[in-house]
N, C-alpha and C positions, 0 to 999 in steps of 0.2 A: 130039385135035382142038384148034387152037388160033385164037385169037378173037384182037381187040382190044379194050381195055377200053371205047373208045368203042361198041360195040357191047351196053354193060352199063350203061345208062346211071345207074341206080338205085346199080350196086356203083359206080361213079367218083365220085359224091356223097358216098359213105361214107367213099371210100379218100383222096380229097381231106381231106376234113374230120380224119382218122387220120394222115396225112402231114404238115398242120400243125401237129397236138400233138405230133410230131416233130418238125418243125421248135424247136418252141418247148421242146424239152428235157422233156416232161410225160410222162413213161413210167411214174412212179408211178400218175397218174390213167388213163392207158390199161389197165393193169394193173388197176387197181381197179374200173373198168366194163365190164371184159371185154373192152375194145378190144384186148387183147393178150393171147398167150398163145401156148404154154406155159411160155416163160423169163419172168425174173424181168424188173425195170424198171434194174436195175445189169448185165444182162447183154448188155439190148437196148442201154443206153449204152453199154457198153464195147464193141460189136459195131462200132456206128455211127462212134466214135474210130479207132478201126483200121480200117475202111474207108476214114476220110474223111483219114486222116493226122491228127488233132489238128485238123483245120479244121470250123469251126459249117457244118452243113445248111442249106440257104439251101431258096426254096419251089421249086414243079417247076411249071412251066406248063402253063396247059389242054393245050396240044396235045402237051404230052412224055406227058403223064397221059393223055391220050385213046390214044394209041401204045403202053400200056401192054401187057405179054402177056398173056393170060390163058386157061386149061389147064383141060380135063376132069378130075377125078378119078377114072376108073376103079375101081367097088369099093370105093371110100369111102366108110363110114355115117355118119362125122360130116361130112367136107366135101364140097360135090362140084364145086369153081372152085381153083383156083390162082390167083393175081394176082400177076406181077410188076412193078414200076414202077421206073426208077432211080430211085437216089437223088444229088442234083446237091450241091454246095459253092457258095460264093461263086467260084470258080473253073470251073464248069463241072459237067459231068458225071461222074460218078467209074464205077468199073467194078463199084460193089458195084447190088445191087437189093433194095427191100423187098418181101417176099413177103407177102402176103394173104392168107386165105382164106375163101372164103362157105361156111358154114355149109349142109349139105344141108334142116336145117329153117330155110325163110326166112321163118319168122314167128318165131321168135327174137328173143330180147330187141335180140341186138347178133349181125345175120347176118354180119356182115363183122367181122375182127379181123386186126390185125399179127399174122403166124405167124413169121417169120425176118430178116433180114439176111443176105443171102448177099454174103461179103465174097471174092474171088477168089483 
């Protein structure tokens, strides 16, 4: 089954706030509060370089971010949302997307974390 993020309003709070410490090149700190996972913070940059061609992340607007996908996990114990959201350049929109995922216990410290970069 698939949703729009605007329909999750609490995960787009989250995924917002996660996408500007992306923006801002902070993957170490993602990585350290659990905002990210399971690659490292040189893995999650160097995904984000090669997706974006060498060009800075610029921020994603409410309404790109509201249009967001977001996906049932079937049979999943740890997660159970998928989140995809593009990810934009100073030039626009690029073809990669940051994937999410909400955590199946949401009273968890950090229910939402960056889970991939999917670059095409």
């Amino acid at each position: 089954m698939q949703s729009k993020l605007i329909d999750h309003p609490a995960c787009m709070t989250q995924v917002r706030h996660i996408y500007e410490e992306m923006v801002q090149d902070r993957f170490e700190s993602l990585v350290a509060q659990g905002l990210a996972g399971p690659s490292s913070a040189s893995e999650y940059r160097a995904a984000l370089a090669e997706c974006l061609a060498g060009q800075k992340m610029a921020t994603i607007s409410d309404a790109d971010l509201a249009e967001g996908f977001v996906f049932v996990i079937p049979g999943n114990s740890q997660d159970k949302l998928s989140i995809e959201v593009p990810i934009f350049s100073h030039h626009g929109c690029s073809d990669a997307f940051a994937v999410f995922r909400l955590r199946s216990d949401e009273s968890a410290r950090v229910p939402v974390y960056l889970y991939d970069i999917l670059v095409p």
